[in-house]
C-alpha positions as a Markdown table, in Angstrom:
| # | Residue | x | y | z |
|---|---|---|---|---|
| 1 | Unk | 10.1 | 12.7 | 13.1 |
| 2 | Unk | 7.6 | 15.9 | 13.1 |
| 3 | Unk | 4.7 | 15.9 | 16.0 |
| 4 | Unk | 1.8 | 18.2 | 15.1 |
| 5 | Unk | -1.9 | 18.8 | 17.1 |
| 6 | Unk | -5.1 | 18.1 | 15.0 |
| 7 | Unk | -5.4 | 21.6 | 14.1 |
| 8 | Unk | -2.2 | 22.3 | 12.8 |
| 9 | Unk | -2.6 | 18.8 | 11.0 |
| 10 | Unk | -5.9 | 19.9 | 9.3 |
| 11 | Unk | -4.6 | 23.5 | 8.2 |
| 12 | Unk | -1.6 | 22.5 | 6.9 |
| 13 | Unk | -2.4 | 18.9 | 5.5 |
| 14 | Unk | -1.0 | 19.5 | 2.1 |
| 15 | Unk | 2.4 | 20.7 | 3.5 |
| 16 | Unk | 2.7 | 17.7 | 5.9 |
| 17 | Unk | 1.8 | 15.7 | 2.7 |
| 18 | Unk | 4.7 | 16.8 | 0.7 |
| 19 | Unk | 6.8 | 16.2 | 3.6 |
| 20 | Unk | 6.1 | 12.9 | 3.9 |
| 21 | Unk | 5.9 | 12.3 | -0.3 |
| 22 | Unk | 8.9 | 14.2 | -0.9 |
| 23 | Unk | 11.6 | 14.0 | 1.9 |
| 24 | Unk | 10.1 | 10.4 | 3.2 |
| 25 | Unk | 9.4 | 12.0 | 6.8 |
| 26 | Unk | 6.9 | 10.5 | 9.1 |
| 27 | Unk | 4.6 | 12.6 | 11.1 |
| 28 | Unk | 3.2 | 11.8 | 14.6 |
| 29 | Unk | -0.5 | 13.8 | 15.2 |
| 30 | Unk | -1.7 | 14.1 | 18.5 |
| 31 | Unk | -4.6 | 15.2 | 20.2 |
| 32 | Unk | -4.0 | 16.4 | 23.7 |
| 33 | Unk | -0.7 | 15.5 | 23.9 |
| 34 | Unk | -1.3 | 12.1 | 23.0 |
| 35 | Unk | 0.1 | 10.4 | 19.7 |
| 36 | Unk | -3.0 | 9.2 | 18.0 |
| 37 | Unk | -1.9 | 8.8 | 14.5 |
| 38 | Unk | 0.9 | 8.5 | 12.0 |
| 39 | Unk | 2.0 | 9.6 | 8.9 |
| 40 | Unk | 4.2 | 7.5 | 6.4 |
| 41 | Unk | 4.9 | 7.5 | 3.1 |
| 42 | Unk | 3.5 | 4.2 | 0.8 |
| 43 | Unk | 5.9 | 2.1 | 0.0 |
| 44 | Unk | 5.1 | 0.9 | -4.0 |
| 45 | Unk | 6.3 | -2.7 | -4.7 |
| 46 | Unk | 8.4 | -3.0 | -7.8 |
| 47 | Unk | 6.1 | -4.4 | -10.3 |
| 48 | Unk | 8.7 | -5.7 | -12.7 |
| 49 | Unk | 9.9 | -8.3 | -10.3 |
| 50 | Unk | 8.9 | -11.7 | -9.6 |
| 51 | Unk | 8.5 | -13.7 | -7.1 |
| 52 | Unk | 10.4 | -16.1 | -6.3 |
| 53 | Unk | 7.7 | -18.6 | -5.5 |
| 54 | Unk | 5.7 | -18.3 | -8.9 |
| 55 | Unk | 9.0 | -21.4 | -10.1 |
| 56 | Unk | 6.9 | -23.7 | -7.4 |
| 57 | Unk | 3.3 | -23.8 | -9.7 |
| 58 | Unk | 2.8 | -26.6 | -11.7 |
| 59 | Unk | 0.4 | -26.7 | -14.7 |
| 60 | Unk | -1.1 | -30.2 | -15.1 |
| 61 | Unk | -3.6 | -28.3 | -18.1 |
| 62 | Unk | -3.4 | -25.8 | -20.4 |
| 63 | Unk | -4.2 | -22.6 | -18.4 |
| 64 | Unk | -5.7 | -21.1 | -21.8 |
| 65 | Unk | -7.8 | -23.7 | -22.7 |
| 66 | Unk | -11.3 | -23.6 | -23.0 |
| 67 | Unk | -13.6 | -24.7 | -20.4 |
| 68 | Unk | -16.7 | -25.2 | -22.0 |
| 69 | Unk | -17.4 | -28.3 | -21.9 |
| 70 | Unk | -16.9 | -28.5 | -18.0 |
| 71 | Unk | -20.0 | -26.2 | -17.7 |
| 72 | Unk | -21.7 | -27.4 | -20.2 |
| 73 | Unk | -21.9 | -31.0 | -17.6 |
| 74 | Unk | -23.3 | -29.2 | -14.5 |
């Protein structure tokens, strides 16, 4: 893990950037000495997978089907 000041962290932003996008490093920036922020690479959720707890839903209508009539009542 990589410790930088504020100033170093504002004139070199892009490169601690593609530290942290590319090699996955976190980066501690500090002011005075004192840690006061962080770093970290995103992490992306895999889009293609589902969760487990979608199986629990039940259905007692057709999702799909229109609604007119309900607001047509109101």
């Amino acid at each position: 893990m990589t410790t930088v000041n504020v100033h170093t962290a504002k004139s070199k932003l892009s490169a601690l950037l593609h530290s942290v996008e590319e090699r996955h490093e976190r980066i501690i920036i500090s002011r005075y000495g004192k840690a006061v922020a962080e770093l970290v690479p995103l992490r992306h959720g895999d889009r293609t997978v589902t969760d487990n707890r979608l199986s629990d839903i039940t259905f007692h209508a057709d999702p799909t089907e229109s609604t007119e009539e309900e607001w047509n009542d109101v």
